[in-house]
C-alpha positions in Angstrom: 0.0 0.0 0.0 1.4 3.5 -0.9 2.2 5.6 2.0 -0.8 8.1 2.8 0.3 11.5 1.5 -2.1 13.2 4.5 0.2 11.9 7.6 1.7 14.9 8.9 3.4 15.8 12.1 1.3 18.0 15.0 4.0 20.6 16.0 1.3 22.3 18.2 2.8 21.9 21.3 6.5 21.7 20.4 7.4 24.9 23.2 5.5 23.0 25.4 7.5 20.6 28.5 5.3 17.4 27.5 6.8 15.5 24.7 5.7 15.9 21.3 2.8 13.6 19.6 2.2 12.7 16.3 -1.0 13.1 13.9 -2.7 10.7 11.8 -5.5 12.3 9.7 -5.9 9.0 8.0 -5.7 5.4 9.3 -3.7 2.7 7.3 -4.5 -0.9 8.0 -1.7 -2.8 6.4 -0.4 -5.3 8.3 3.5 -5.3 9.7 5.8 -7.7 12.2 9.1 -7.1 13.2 12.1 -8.8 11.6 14.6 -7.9 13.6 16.9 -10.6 14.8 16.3 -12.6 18.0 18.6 -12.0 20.8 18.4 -14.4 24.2 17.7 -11.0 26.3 15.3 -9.8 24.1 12.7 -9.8 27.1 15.0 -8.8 30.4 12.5 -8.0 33.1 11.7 -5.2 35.6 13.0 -6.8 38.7 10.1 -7.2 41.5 12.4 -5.0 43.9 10.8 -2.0 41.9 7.6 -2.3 43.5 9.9 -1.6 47.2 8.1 -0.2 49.9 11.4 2.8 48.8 10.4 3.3 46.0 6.2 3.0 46.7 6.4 6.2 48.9 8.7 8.7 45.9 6.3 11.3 45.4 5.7 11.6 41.2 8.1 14.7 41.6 11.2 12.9 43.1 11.0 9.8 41.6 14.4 7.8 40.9 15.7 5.7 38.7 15.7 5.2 35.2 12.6 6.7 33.2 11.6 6.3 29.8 13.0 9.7 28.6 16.4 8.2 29.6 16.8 5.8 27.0 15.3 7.9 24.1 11.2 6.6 24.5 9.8 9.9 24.0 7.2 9.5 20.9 3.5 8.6 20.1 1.9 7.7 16.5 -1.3 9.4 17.8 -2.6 12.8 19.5 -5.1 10.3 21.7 -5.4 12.4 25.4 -4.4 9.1 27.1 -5.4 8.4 30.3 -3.9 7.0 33.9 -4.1 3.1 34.6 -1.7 0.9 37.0 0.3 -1.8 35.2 0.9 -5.0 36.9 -0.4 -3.7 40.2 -0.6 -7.0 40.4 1.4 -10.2 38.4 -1.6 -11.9 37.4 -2.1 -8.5 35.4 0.0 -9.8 32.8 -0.6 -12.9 31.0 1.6 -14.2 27.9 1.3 -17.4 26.1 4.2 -18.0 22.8 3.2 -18.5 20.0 5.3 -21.1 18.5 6.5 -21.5 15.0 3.9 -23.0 13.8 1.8 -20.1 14.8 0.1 -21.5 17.4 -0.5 -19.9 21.0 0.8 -22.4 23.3 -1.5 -23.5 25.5 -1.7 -25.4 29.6 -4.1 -27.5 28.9 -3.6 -30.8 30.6 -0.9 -32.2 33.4 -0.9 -35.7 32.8 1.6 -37.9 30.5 0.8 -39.4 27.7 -0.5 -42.7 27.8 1.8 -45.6 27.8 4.9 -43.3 29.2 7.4 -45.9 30.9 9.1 -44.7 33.8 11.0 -45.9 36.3 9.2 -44.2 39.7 11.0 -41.1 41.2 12.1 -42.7 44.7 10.5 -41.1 47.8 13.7 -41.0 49.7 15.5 -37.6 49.4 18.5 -37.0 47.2 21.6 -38.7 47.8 23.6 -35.2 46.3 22.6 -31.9 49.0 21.8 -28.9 46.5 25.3 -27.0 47.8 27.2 -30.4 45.6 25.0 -29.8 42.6 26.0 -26.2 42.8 29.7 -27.5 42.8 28.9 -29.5 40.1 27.8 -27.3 37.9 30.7 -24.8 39.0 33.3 -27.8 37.5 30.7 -28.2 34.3 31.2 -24.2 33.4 35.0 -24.4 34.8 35.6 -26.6 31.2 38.5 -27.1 32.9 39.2 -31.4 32.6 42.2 -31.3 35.5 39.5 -30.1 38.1 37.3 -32.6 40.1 35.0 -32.3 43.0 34.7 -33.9 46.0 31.7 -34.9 47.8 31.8 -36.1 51.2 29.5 -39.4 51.8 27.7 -39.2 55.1 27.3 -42.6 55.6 29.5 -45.7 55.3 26.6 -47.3 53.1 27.6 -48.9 50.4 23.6 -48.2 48.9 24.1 -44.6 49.6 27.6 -44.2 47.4 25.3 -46.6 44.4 23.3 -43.6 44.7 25.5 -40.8 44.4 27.5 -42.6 41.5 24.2 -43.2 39.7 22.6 -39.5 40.5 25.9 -38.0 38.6 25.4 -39.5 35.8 22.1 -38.4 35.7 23.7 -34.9 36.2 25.4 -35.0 32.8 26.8 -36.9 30.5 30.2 -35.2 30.8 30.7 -36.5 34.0 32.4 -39.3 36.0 32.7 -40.5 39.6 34.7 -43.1 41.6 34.7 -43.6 45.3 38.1 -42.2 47.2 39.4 -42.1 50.6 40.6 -38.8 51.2 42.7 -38.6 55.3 40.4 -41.7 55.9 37.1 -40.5 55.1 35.2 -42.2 51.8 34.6 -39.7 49.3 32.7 -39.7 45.7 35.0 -37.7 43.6 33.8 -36.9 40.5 35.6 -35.4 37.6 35.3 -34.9 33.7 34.6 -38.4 31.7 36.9 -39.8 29.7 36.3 -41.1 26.2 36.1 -44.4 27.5 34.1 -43.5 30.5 31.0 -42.0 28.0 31.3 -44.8 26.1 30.1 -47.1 28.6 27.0 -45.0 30.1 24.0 -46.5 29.2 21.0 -44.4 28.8 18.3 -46.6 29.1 16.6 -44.0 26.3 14.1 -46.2 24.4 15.5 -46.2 20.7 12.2 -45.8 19.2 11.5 -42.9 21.2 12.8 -39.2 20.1 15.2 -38.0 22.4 13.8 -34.7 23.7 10.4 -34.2 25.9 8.9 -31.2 24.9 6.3 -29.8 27.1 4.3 -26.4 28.3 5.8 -24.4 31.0 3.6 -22.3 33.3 5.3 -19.7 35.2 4.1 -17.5 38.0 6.2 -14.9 39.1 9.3 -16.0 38.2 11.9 -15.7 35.9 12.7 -19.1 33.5 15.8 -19.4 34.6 14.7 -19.5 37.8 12.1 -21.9 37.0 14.7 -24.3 35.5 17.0 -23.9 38.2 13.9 -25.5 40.5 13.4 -28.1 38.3 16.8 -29.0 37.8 17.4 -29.4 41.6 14.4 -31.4 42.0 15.1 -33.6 39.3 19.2 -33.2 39.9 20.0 -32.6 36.6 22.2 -30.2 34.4 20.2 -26.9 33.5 21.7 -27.2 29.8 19.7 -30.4 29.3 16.8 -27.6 28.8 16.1 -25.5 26.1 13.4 -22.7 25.2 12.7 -20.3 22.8 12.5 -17.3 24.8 12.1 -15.6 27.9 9.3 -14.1 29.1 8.3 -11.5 31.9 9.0 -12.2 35.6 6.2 -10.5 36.7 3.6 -12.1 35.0 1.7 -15.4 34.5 3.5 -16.8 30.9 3.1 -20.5 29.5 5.9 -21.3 26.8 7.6 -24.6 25.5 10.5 -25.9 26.9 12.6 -29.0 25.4 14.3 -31.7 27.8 16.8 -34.3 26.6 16.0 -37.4 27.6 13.6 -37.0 30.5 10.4 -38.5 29.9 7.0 -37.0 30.3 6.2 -39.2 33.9 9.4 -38.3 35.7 8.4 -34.3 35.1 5.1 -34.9 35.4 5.4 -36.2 39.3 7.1 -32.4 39.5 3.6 -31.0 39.6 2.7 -32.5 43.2 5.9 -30.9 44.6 6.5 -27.1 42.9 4.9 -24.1 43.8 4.1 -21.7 41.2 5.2 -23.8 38.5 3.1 -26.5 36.4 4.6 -28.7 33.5 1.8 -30.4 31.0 0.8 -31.1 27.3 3.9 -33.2 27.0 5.5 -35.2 23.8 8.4 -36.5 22.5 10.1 -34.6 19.4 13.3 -35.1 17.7 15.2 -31.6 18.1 15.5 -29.6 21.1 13.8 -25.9 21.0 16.6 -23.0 20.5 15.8 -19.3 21.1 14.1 -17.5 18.6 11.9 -20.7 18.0 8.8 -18.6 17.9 6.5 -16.4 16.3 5.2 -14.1 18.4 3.6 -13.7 22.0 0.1 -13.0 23.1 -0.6 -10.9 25.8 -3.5 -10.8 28.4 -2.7 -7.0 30.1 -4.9 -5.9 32.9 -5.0 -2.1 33.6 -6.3 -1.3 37.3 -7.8 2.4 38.4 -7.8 3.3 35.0 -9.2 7.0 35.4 -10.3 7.7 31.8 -13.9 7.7 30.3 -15.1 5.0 28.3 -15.3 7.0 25.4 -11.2 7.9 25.4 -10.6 4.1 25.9 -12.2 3.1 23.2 -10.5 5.5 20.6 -6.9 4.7 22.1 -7.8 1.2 21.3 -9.0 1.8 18.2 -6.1 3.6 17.2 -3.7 0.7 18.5 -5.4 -1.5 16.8 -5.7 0.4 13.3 -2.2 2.2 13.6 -0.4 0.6 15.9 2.8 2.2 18.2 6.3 3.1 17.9 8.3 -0.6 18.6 10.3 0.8 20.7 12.3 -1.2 22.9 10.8 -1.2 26.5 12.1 -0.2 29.8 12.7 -3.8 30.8 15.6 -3.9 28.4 17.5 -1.6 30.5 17.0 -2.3 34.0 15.3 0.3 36.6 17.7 1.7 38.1 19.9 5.0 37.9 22.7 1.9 36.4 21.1 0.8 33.6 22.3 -2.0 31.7 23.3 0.3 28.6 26.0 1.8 30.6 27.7 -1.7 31.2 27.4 -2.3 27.3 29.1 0.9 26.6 31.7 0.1 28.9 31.9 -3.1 27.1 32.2 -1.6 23.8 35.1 0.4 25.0 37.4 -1.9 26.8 37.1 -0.4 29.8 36.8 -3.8 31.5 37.3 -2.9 35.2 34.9 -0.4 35.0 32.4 -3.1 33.8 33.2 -4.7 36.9 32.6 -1.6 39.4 29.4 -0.6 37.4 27.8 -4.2 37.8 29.2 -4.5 41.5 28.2 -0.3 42.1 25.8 0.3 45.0 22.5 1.0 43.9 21.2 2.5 46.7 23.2 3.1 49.9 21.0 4.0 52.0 19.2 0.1 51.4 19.8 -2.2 53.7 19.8 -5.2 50.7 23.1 -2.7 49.0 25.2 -3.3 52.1 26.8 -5.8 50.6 27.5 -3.9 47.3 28.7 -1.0 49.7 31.1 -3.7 51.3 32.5 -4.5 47.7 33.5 -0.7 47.0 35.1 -0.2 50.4 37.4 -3.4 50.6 37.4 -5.1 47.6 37.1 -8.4 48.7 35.2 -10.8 46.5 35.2 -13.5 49.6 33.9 -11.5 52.1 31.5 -9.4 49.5 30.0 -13.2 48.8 29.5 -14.2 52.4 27.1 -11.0 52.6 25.1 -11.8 49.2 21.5 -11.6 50.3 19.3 -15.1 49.5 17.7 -13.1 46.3 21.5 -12.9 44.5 22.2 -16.8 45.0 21.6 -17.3 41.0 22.3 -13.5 40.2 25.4 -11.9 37.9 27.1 -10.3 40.8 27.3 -13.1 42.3 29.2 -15.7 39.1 31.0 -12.5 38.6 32.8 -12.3 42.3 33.4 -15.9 41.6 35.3 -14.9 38.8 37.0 -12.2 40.4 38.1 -15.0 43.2 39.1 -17.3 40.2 41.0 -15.2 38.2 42.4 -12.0 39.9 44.0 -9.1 38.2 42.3 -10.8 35.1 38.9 -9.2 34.7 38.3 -10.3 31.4 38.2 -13.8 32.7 36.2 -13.3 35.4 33.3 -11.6 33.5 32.9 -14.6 31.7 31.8 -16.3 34.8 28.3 -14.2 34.1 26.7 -16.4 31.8 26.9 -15.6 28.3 23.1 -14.3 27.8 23.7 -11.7 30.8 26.7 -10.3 29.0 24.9 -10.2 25.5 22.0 -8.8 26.8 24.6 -5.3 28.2 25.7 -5.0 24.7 22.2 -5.7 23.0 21.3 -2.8 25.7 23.2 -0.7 24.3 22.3 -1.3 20.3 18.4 -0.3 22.1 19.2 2.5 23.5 21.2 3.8 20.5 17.6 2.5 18.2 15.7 4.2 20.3 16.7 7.5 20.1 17.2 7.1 16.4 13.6 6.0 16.0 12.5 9.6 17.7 15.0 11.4 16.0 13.3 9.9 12.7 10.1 10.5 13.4 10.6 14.2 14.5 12.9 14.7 11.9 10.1 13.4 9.4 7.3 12.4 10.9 5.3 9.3 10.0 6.1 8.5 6.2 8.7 7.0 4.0 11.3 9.4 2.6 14.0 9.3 0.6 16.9 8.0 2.0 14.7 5.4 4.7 15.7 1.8 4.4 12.6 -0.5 3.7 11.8 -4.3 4.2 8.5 -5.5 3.0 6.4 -6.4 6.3 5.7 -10.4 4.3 9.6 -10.6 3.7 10.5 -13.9 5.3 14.2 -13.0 4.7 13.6 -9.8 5.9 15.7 -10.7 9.6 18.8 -11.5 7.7 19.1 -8.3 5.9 18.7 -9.6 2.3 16.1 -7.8 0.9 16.8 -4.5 2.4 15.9 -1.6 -0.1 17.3 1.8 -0.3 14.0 4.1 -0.8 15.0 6.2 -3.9 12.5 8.3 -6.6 11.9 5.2 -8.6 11.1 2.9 -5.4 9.5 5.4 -3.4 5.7 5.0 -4.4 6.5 1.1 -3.0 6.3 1.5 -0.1 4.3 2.4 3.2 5.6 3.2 6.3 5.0 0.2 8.0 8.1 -0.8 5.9 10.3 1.2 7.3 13.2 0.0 9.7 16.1 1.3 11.4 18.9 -0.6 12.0 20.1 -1.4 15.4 24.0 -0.5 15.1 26.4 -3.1 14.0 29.7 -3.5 12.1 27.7 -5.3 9.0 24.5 -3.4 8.4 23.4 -0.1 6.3 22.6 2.4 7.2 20.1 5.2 5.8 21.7 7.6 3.6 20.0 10.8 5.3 20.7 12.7 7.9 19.7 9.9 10.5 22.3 7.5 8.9 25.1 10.3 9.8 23.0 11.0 13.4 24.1 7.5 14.4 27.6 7.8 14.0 27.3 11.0 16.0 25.4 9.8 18.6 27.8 6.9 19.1 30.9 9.1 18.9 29.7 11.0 22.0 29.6 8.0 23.9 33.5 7.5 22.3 31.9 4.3 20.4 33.2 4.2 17.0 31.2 1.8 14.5 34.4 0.2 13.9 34.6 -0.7 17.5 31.1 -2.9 17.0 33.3 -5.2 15.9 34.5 -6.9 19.1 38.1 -9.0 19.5 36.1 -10.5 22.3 34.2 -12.1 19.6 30.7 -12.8 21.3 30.7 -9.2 21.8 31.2 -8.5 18.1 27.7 -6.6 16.8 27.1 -7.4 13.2 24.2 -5.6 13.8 19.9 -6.1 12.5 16.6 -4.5 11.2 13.4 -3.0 13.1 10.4 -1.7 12.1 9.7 1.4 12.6 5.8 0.5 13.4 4.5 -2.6 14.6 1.0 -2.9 14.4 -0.6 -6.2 17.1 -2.8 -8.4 16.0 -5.9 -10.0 17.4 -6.5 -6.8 19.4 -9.9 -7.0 21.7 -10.8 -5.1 24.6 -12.8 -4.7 27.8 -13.9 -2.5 30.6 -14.0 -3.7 33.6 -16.0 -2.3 36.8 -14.8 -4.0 40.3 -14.5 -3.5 44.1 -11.6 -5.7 45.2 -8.2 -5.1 44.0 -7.0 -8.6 45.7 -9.2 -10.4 43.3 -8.0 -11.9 39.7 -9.3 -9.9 36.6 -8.1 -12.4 34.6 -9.0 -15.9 33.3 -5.1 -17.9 33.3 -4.7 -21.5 32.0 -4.6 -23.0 35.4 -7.5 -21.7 36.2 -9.4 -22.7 33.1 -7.9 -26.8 34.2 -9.1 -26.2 38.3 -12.7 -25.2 37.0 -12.3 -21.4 38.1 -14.9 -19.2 37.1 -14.0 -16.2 35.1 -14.3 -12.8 36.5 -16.9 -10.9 35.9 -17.1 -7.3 35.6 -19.9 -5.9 38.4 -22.2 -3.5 37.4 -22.1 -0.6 40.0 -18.2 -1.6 40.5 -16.1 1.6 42.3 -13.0 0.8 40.1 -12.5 0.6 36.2 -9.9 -1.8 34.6 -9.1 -1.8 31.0 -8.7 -5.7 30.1 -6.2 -5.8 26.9 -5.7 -8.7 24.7 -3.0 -9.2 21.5 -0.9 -10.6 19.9 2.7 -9.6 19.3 5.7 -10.4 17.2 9.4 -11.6 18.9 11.3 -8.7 20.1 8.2 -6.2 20.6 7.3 -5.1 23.9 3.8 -4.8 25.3 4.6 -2.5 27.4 5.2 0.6 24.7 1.8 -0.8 22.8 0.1 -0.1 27.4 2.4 3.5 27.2 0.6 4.1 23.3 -2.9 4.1 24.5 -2.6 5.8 27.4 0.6 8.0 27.2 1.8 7.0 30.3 5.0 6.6 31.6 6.1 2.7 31.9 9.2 2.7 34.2 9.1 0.8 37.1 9.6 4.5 39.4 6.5 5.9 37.8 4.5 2.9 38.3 5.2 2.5 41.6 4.4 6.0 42.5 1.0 5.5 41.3 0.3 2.0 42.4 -2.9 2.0 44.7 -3.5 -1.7 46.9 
């Protein structure tokens, strides 16, 4: 569809303080997605500490941390008044279900194995292995170092007891071998990397007929999925990287999404359901690869907004326009952390070199005044990775900080070694950070530049382009292509080493922009090579799919608002919206493409601020 020649920009309030908004005289209906590529950290949550009883009493005035102006959200695609609205006042606000690559919104629907699953029992006795030797386990797994071992002190001089151990490390990992040693006369199990001839004598047991991996629905409440497979893991004592997904999903939220296992069958993590709190596995089967990340097509979202204060009549045209125009796909605050040092600044430094000051920016206090930042307090004053550990509250056990003091402790005077005790993802996501932040402010400096329609000089993918992700097909907008093309075409890169660039001013704003930060394009491309940045495509404009709506009237703000798949499979009624209700809620349901972020389609319709400090200041229990 060719661009409409009446989208113009409303300047009307450029003097003004509030941020500018954009016109649309006409509405365009032509579909888009994003094609940008996936990264593991695409969706990086808003940690639950920004709902702190701290920040809960900032007055909208003197709010802290990071807010959305920070990290260049500053436009709208419509002139909509907007209205006020609490988001995720409370997690079961916010409901997300993948959809898969098939298309289909993965669903919860049943618990139970298939039939004719064969599986040995789980035993009722406890684990032979206490968690704190799994942890050590896994420690000599990431180590990848074959001259280390572990040693595991045996309790008991039961011969049953050491079968056990023996049998629940291979179970661990395949990598892995154990014997039984005396060590100054105490009986030890000490396990150490396999060798060739060790693997080749495991026996799986694995049924051949059978694919190797179980695939199955995860549902999630309130927690991240690493988190999640960390529980299951240590139930199960087995090695996390015998799990795969697609992608993460939001921490505060209720999300179902598939997750791979290799060579655990459907029974075994079935009998996990009696046992985990705030986790349910189901809709199990066997399948012959293991999911990767990016294996999806989208995500649809359940989004409840509570108090909402505007009239019906403005709720209905915000939702209109988001569903006939769509927002700016920006990326959201959960990208970049919430507080005053946001994850951008780590991937800057990380872009530079400047390794030690990755370190001290990770390990920085936050807040000194917080009693949970003594420990980071601690850190700055002595410099002591062993003592700094020792005062790690419970809610860093799995955190960064913590693998990287481990790494400090390993590998002193060598901080490039001990970042890469943080797990790979962690460290990609500070870069990716940065490459958002950098997209973001290019995406408002195109649209003010201008406004909503292709120019000369845009770059352009074609919203059905299945190769569109790789950069294949991206097209140059020139007088003979021009006519082509709609705006929902248009993309911006996010900054890498191997990408174009668009040949107006906004291609030369980028290498400005950058160069004030002392990043040079040239520097995207890392000798550290996992921090290399070759670089993708965004659109512009996303525009979500099955949009539908609802307003809600209620009393309680304690009770559910919305219907989850757990509830649908214990026979829980769905709420109802009551008449004469006190409160409003705004009940939002679509559908999304990988990489987009419901929370700037919640900012579009009501032109609200979506950082964790402004939401907290307005949160009402």
């Amino acid at each position: 569809m060719d661009e409409n020649p009446n989208l113009k920009r409303d300047n009307e309030n450029e003097d003004s303080g509030s941020p500018k908004r954009i016109r649309l005289q006409e509405e365009t209906t032509e579909e888009s997605g994003s094609i940008e590529k996936f990264h593991d950290s695409d969706l990086v949550t808003i940690k639950e500490e920004s709902l702190s009883a701290e920040e809960n009493n900032e007055s909208e005035g003197n709010l802290v941390g990071l807010r959305e102006a920070d990290v260049g959200i500053v436009e709208y695609v419509n002139e909509e008044e907007g209205f006020q609205g609490v988001l995720k006042q409370r997690y079961q606000d916010f409901v997300v279900n993948e959809q898969n690559k098939s298309g289909e919104v993965v669903r919860l629907s049943h618990l139970e194995p298939p039939e004719n699953d064969i599986e040995t029992p789980v035993s009722s006795t406890s684990p032979a292995i206490a968690p704190k030797d799994i942890g050590r386990l896994n420690d000599l797994l990431q180590s990848n170092n074959r001259s280390n071992s572990v040693n595991i002190m045996v309790s008991t001089d039961d011969k049953e007891t050491r079968t056990r151990m023996h049998q629940e490390v291979r179970k661990f990992s395949s990598k892995l071998e154990s014997s039984t040693t005396v060590v100054d006369g105490q009986k030890m199990i000490t396990v150490t990397f396999a060798t060739q001839e060790g693997r080749k004598r495991k026996k799986s047991g694995w049924p051949k007929n059978r694919p190797e991996y179980c695939k199955f629905a995860l549902y999630k409440e309130n927690k991240d999925i690493n988190d999640a497979i960390n529980i299951i893991c240590k139930y199960l004592q087995m090695n996390t990287n015998l799990f795969a997904f697609a992608g993460s999903k939001d921490k505060r939220a209720i999300t179902v999404q598939e997750v791979t296992a290799k060579k655990v069958t459907a029974t075994r993590l079935s009998q996990l359901n009696k046992v985990l709190r705030g986790i349910k596995l189901g809709n199990f089967s066997y399948v012959k690869t293991p999911l990767s990340l990016g294996n999806l097509s989208g995500n649809h979202f359940v989004i409840i907004l509570r108090n909402v204060t505007g009239e019906d009549d403005a709720v209905n045209k915000a939702m209109c326009s988001l569903r006939d125009i769509g927002f700016i796909n920006y990326f959201g605050m959960q990208r970049f952390g919430n507080s005053l040092i946001a994850t951008h600044e780590i991937g800057r430094a990380i872009l530079l070199r400047n390794w030690q000051e990755v370190i001290e920016l990770i390990l920085k206090p936050r807040d000194e005044a917080d009693e949970r930042d003594k420990w980071r307090v601690h850190w700055m004053e002595t410099k002591d990775a062993n003592s700094t550990l020792e005062l790690l509250p419970s809610n860093k056990r799995h955190s960064a900080e913590k693998e990287l003091l481990l790494g400090i402790l390993k590998y002193p005077g060598k901080p490039i070694s001990a970042l890469s005790y943080i797990p790979r993802t962690t460290r990609m996501m500070y870069v990716h950070s940065y490459q958002s932040k950098i997209w973001n402010a290019m995406a408002t400096k195109r649209i003010q530049e201008y406004g909503l329609k292709p120019m000369i000089g845009d770059l352009a993918i074609k919203a059905n382009d299945t190769d569109g992700d790789s950069g294949k097909n991206v097209t140059v907008l020139s007088e003979s292509n021009f006519s082509k093309f709609s705006f929902e075409d248009v993309v911006l890169p996010q900054p890498g080493y191997n990408i174009q660039y668009p040949t107006h001013s906004i291609g030369q704003l980028y290498k400005s922009m950058m160069e004030e930060d002392g990043v040079s394009l040239q520097s995207l491309r890392h000798e550290v090579k996992e921090y290399s940045l070759p670089g993708a495509y965004r659109k512009v404009i996303v525009k979500p799919l099955k949009v539908k709506w609802s307003i809600i009237k209620y009393n309680d703000s304690l009770l559910p608002l919305s219907q989850s798949d757990l509830d649908i499979i214990e026979g829980k009624a769905s709420p109802q919206s009551i008449p004469d209700g006190k409160l409003k809620a705004l009940k939002m349901e679509f559908t999304l493409p990988p990489s987009s972020y419901a929370t700037m389609a919640v900012r579009e319709v009501t032109k609200m601020d979506t950082s964790a400090s402004f939401q907290s200041s307005i949160t009402k229990y």
